[in-house]
Legacy VTK file of the C-alpha trace (Angstrom):
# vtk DataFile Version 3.0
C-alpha trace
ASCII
DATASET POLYDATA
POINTS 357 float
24.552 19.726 -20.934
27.334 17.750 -19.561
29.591 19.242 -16.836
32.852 20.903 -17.287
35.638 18.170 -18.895
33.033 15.161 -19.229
32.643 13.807 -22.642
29.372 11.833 -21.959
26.258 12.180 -20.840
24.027 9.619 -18.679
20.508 10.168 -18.637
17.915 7.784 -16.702
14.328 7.321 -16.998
12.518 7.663 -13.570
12.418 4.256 -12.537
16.670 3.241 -13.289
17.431 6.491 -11.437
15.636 6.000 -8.620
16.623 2.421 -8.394
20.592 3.026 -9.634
20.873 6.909 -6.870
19.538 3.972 -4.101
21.638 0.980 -4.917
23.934 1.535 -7.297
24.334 0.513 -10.836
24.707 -3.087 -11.362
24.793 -5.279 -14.606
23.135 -7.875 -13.798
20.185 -5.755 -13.399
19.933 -5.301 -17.039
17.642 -7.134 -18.942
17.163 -5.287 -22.024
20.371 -3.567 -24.775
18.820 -0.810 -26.948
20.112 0.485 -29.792
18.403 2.974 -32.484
18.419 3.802 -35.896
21.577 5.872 -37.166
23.109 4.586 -39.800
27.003 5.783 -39.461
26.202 8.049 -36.433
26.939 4.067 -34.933
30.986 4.522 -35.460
30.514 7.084 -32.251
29.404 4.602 -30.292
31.829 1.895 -31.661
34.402 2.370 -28.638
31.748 2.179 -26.233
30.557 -0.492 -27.655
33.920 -2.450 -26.982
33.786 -1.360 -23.337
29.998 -2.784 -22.492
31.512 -6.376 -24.868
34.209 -6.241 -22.049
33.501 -4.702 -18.855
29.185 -5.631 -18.986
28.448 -8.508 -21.016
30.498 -11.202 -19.024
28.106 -9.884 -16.296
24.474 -10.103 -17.882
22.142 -12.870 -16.595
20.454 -14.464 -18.969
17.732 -13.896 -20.819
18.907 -9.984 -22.458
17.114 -8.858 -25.199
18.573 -6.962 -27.857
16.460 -4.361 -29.451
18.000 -2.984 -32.631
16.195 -1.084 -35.451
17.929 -0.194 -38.698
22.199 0.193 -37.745
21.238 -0.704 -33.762
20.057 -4.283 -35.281
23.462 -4.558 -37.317
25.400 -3.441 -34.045
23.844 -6.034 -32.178
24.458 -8.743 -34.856
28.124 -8.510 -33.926
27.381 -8.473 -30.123
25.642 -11.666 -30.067
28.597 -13.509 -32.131
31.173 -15.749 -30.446
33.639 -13.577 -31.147
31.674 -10.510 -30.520
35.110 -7.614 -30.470
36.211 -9.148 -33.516
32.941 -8.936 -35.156
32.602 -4.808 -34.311
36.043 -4.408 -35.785
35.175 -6.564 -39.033
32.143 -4.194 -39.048
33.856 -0.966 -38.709
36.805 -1.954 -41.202
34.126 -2.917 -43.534
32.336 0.463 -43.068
35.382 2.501 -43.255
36.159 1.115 -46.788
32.453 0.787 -48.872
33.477 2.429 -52.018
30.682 3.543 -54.752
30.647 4.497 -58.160
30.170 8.087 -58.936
26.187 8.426 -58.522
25.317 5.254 -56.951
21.858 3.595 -57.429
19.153 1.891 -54.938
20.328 -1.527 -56.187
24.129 -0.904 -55.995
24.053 0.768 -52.031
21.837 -2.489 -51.183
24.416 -4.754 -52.671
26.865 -3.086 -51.122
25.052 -3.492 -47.934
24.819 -7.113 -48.159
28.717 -7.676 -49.208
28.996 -5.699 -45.559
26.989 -7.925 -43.523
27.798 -10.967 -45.110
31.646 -9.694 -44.101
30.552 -9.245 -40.473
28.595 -11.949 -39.875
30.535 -14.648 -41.530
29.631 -18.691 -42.158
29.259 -18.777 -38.286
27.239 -15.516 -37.070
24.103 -17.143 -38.092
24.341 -19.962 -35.641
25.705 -18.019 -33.017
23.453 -14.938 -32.635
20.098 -17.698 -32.662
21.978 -19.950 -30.092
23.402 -17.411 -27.638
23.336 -18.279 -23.967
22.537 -15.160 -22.919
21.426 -12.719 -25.351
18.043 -12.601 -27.693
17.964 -10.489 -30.746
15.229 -8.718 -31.783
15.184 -6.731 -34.944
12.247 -4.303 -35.862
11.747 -3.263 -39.391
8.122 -2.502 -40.893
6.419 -4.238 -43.797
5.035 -1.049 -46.197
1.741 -0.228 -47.427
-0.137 0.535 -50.071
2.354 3.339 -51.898
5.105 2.756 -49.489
5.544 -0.620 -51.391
6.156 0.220 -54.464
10.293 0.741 -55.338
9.620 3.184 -58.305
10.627 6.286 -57.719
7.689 8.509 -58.342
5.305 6.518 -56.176
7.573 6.007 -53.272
7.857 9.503 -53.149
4.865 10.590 -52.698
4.275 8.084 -50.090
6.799 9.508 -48.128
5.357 12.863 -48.742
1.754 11.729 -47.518
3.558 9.935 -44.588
4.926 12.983 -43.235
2.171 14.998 -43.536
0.050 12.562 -41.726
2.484 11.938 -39.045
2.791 15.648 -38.316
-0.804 15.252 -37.697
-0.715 12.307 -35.410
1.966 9.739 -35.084
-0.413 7.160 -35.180
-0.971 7.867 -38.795
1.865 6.165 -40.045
-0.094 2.960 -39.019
-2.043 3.589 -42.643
1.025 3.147 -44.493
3.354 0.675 -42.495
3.010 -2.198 -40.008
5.190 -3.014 -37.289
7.176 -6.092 -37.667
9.366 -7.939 -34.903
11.867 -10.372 -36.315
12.358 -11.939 -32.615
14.242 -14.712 -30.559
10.964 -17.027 -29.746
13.067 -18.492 -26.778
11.547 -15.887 -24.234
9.063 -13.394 -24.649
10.015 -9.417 -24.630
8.592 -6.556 -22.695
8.400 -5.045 -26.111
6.550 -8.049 -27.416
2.833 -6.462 -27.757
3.972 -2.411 -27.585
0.662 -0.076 -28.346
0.403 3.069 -31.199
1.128 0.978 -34.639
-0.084 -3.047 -35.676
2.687 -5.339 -35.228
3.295 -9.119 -36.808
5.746 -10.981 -34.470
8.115 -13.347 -37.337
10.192 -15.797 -35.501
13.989 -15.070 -36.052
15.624 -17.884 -37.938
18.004 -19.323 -40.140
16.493 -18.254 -43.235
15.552 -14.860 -42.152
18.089 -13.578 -39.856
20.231 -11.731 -42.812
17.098 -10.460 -44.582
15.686 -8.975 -41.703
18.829 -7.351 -40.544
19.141 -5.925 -44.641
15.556 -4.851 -44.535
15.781 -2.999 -40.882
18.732 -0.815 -42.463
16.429 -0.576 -45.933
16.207 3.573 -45.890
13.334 4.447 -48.516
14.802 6.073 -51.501
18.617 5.287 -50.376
18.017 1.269 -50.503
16.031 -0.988 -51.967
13.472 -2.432 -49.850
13.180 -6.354 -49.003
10.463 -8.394 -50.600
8.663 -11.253 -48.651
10.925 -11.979 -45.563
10.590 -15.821 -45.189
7.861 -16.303 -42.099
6.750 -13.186 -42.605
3.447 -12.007 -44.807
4.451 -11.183 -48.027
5.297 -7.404 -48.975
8.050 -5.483 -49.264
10.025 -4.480 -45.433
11.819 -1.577 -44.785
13.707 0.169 -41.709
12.544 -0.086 -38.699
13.378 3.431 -37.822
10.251 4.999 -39.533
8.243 4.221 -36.922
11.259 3.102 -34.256
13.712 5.713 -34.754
14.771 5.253 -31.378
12.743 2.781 -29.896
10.026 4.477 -28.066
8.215 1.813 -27.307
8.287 -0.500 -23.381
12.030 -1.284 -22.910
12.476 -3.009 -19.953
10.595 -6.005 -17.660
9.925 -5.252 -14.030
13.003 -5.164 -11.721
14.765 -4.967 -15.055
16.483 -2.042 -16.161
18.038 -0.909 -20.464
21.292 -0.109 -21.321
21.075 2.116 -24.309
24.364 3.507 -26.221
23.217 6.477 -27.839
24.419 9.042 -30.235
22.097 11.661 -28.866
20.911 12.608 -25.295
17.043 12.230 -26.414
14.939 10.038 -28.212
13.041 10.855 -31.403
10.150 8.566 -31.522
9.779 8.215 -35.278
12.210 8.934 -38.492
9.228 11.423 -39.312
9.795 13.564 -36.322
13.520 14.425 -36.026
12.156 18.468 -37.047
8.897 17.872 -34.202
10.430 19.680 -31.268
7.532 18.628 -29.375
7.101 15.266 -29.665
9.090 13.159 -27.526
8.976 9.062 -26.130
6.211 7.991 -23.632
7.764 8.053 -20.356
6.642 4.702 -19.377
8.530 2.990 -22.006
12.175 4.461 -21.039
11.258 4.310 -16.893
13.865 1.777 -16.670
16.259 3.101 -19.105
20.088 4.409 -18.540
21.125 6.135 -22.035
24.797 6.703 -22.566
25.861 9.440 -25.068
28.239 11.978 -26.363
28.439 15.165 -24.565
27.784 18.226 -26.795
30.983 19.727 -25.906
32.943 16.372 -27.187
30.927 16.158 -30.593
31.834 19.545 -31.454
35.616 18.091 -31.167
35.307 15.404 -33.637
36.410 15.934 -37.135
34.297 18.763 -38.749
32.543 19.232 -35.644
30.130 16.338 -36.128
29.112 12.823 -35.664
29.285 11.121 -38.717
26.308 10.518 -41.062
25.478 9.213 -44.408
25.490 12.863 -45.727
29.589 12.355 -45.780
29.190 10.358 -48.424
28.203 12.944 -50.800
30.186 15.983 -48.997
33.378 14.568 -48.777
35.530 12.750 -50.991
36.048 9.141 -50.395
39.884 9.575 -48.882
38.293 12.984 -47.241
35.669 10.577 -45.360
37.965 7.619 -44.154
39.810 9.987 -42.994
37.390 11.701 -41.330
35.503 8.935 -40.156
38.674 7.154 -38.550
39.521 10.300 -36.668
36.094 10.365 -35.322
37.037 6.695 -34.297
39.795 7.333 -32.868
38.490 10.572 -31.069
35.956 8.390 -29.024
38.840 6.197 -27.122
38.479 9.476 -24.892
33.905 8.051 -24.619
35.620 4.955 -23.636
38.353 5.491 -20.845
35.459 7.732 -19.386
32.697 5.168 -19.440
35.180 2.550 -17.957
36.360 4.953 -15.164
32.458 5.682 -14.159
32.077 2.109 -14.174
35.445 1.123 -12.204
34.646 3.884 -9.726
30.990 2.928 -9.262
30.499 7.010 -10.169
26.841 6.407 -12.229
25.079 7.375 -9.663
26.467 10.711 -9.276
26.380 11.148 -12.947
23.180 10.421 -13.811
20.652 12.898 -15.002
17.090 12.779 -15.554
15.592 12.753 -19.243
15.010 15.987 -20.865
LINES 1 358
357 0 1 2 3 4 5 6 7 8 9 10 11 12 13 14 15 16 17 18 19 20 21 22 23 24 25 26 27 28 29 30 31 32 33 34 35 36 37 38 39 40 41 42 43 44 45 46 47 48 49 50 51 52 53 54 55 56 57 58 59 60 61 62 63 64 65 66 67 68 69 70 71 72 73 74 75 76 77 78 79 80 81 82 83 84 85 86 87 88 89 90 91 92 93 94 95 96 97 98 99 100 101 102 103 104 105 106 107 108 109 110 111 112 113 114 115 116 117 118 119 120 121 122 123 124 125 126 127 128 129 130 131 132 133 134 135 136 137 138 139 140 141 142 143 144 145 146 147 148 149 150 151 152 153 154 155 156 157 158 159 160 161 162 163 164 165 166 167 168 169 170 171 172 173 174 175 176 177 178 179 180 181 182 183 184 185 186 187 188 189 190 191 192 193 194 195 196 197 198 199 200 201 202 203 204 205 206 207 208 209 210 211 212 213 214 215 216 217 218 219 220 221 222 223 224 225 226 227 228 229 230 231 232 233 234 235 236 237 238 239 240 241 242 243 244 245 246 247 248 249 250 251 252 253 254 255 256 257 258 259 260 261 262 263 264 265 266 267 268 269 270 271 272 273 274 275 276 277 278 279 280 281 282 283 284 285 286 287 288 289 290 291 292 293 294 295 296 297 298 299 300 301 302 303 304 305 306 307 308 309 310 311 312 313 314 315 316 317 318 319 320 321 322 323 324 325 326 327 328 329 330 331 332 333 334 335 336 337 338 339 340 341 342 343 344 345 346 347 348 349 350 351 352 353 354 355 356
């Protein structure tokens, strides 16, 4: 829990609080920008997002990775634009206003997904995210297996059926029905770039593969179609990375190198499968040099309806009844914002940080 009046919480992994309660928190110590799998749980963050684009960025020494699965990966596709604050509000406009017919299918949310991020990332994104000075994107999806690869509806069902039985059993299982797969910056190799648990092909990011792989890391089975044969990939069909990266937990950070991650929640959740596993939580080697950045309880339960968004708005709300709520929820999080810039102006992390739960 946060303290009395603060509307975030900073959490640190041993190493980054050790390092940040003896010298102080200092960007250019960052070498790694996490973000997880969410979908629009990410317009929470979108303030704080603006503040790290203004107040951290201009201070990063290259190389910074970017580690995105499924809506972290589409956040991070506007950071690493030239016009990076222009490219979060394209994103959140465009979010704000996807419209569907009454019962939308798989095809018609995946078109309407692509409409989005060919809105965001323009005729120049492309270019700019694989030539950035400074930053290197990453984007993790997984290629599916066997059932998992199928789009009818039937079969993909019972895949994820056996996949969360198996990965109640052991995490690991999830290995029998999808393979890791890094869509990644070749320019300089990631602490993430070999990560242990699941098989992993490494795809180099490029200009014919950028869009697909950012599409395919947001590809939620049974909400979106997934993405067949990712070009420099192996053929199959990809899907989002946050089945097995939900929230990353896999290495995060080089030596002497510490990861920013904004966050929506105050823990990580290894796998999509285990959001309902109290017990299973991230290996605390991977997030030893991590500082994670989130809402405070106390402010979520301020936010329109008392939540963070999600995609479950869709069908509870009416479409005016969601913008509506979802700008409010915007506009609510200026508050995340003048706090995270006053910790930062006051050099206050220190005092605030807290070790993971």
């Amino acid at each position: 829990m946060s303290a009395r009046g603060e509307s975030l919480v900073f959490r640190a992994g041993a190493g980054a609080l050790e390092s940040v309660r003896k010298h102080g928190f200092a960007a250019e110590q960052i070498g790694t920008l996490a973000g997880g799998s969410g979908g629009a749980k990410w317009l929470v963050l979108s303030q704080l997002d603006r503040v790290v684009l203004e107040k951290i960025v201009p201070r990063l020494e290259a190389p910074v990775h970017l580690l995105g699965s499924s809506i972290g990966a589409w956040r991070f596709a506007c950071y690493a634009q030239r016009d990076p604050l222009g490219a979060i509000q394209r994103f959140e406009d465009a979010y704000f206003d996807q419209s569907y017919s009454d019962k939308p299918g798989r095809a018609e949310i995946s078109a309407k997904s692509r409409e989005i991020l060919d809105h965001v990332v323009g005729s120049g994104g492309v270019p700019d995210i694989l030539s950035h000075p400074v930053f290197r994107t990453h984007v993790m999806t997984v290629r599916s297996r066997h059932l998992m690869a199928s789009d009818n509806r039937l079969l993909l069902t019972a895949g994820l059926m056996a996949s969360a039985g198996c990965n109640l059993l052991s995490r690991s299982s999830l290995g029998l029905f999808f393979e890791r797969a890094l869509i990644s910056d070749m320019r300089d190799r990631p602490p993430f770039h070999a990560p242990k648990g699941f098989p992993m092909q490494r795809v180099a990011l490029s200009d014919d593969n950028l869009k697909e792989a950012i599409i395919a890391t947001g590809s939620i089975p049974m909400v979106l179609l997934g993405v067949r044969d990712i070009p420099g990939a192996k053929r199959g069909v990809y899907r989002d990375g946050g089945v097995i990266d939900y929230h990353l937990d896999l290495p995060q950070s080089d030596a002497g190198r510490m990861t920013l991650y904004l966050h929506f929640y105050d823990r990580i959740i290894p796998g999509w499968f285990d959001k309902r596993i109290s017990w299973r939580g991230p290996d605390p080697a991977n997030i030893d040099g991590t500082i994670l950045v989130s809402p405070s309880e106390e402010f979520v339960q301020r936010l329109p309806r008392g939540k963070i968004p999600d995609r479950t708005d869709f069908v509870a709300l009416s479409p005016d009844e969601r913008i509506r709520s979802w700008r409010g929820a915007v506009a609510a999080c200026e508050e995340l914002a003048d706090e995270f810039n006053e910790v930062l102006e006051r050099d206050e992390m220190a005092a605030r940080l807290q070790p993971f739960r």
